[in-house]
C-alpha positions, -999 to 999 in steps of 0.1 A, spaced: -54 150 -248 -31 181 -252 6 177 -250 21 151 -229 45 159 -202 74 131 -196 56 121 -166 22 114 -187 44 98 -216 60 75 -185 25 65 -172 16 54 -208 47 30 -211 35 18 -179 -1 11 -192 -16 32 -165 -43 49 -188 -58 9 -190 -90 13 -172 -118 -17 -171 -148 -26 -188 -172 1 -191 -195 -25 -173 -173 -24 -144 -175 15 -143 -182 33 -105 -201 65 -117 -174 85 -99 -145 76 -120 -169 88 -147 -150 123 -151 -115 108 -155 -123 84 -183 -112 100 -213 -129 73 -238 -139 39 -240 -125 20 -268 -140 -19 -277 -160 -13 -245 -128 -9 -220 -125 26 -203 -92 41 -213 -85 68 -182 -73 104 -189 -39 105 -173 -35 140 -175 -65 143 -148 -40 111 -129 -7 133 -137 -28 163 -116 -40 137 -89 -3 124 -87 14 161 -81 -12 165 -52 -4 134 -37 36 138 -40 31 168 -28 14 156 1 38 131 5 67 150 6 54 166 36 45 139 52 84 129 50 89 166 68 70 160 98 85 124 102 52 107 95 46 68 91 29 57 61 18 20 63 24 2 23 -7 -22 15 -10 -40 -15 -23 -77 -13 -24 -85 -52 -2 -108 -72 13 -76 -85 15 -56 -60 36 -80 -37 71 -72 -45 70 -34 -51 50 -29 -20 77 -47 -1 108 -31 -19 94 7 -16 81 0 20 116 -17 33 134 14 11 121 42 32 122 20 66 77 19 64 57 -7 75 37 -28 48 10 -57 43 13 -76 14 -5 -113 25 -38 -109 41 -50 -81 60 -56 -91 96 -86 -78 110 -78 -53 143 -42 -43 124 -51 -8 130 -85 -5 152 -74 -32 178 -32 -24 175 -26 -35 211 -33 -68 207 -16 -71 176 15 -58 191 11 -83 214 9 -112 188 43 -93 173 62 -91 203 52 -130 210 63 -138 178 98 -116 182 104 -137 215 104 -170 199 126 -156 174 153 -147 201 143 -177 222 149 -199 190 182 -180 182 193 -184 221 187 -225 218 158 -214 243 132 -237 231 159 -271 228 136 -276 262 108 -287 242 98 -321 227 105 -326 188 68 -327 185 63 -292 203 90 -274 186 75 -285 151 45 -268 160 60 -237 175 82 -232 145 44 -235 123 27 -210 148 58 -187 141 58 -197 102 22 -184 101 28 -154 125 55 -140 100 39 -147 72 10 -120 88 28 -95 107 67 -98 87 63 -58 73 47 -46 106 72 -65 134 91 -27 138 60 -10 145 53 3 174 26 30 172 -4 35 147 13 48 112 -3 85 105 -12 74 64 -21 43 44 -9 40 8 -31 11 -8 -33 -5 -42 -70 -10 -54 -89 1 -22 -116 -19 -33 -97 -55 -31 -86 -38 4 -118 -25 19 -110 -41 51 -81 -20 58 -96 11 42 -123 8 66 -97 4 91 -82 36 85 -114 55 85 -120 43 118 -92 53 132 -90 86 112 -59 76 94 -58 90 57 -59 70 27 -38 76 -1 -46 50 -33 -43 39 -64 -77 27 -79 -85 16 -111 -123 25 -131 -143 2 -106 -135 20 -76 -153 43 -55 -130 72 -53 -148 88 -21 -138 55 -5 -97 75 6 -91 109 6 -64 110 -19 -75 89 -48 -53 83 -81 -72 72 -105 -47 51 -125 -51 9 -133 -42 -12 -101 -41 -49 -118 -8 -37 -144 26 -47 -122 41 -19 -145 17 8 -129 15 -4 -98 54 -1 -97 56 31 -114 26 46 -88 44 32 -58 82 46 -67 67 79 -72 52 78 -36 91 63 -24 110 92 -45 82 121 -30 91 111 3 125 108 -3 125 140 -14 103 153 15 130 142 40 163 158 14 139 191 21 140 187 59 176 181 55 181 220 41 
């Protein structure tokens, strides 16, 4: 590799070069895999860094035109930075399972979210004190489950314009989702990806908390920046 811009040198203490087995390859990550040492791919960041600047840039003018980008990342390390970015720029995310109709059949999941914000106010008001022991217990397990699937998307109220995903392959579901509905799909994918599956691909490794965190404040500080722009 030539030399390394602070971004590139950034990536590396993040461990973001780590791609998989060579086994585990998708032929089309095959032009961003610099080498493969004891038979593990090791990624060429500075191909990432340029995928990266696109998708800032991108990004940033999504945050100009006021767009909604919807946070997914269902993985063990994906969980917390997911919710922190998301909740930091006021975006809706998924981090437990993605519910199937989130995007193509929203109506009826707004439904399920407004029922679920009514029990919340009816629960606050002393409204459901009408019920027997018995039936509150399970009303306060429906609403347990309810906000356990629908807790990052209770504020939304139209279809968000972009999805940002960690490892679009663990998250084909909602990818496929997206394509449906002809929302784009910006994500971070590791070496056994497809990266025609979204339409901005970063090839970068998805199972390191350390990337997925440094990936997903780079997407918060773009549109940050994107709205500082609009500002001017």
């Amino acid at each position: 590799m030539s030399t390394h811009s602070s971004q590139i040198d950034e990536m590396f203490k993040a461990g973001a070069h780590f791609g998989y087995s060579k086994s585990r390859r998708h032929p089309t990550t095959r032009p961003f895999v610099f080498n493969t040492k004891n038979g593990v791919d090791i990624i060429n960041i500075e191909k990432t860094e340029e995928q990266l600047k696109k998708v800032t840039d991108y990004v940033a003018s999504l945050a100009q035109a006021g767009k909604t980008i919807i946070f997914v990342g269902t993985k063990a390390e994906a969980k917390a930075t997911i919710t922190e970015n998301a909740l930091a720029l006021n975006m809706p995310y998924v981090i437990e399972r993605w519910i199937g109709g989130t995007l193509t059949n929203f109506p009826e999941i707004k439904k399920r979210i407004t029922k679920l914000l009514d029990l919340r106010e009816q629960k606050e008001k002393g409204g459901l004190d009408k019920y027997t022991k018995k039936e509150r217990l399970m009303i306060d397990r429906e609403m347990a489950d309810m906000t356990k699937n629908f807790q990052g998307v209770t504020g939304v109220m139209k279809t968000p314009d972009v999805m940002f995903v960690i490892d679009p392959k663990k998250e084909h579901i909602a990818v496929t989702e997206a394509h449906k509905m002809k929302i784009p799909v910006i994500g971070i994918m590791n070496t056994d990806c497809n990266i025609k599956d979204v339409e901005y691909p970063i090839v970068a490794n998805d199972g390191s908390m350390t990337s997925v965190v440094f990936f997903t404040e780079q997407i918060k500080q773009a549109y940050k920046k994107g709205l500082l722009a609009e500002k001017e």
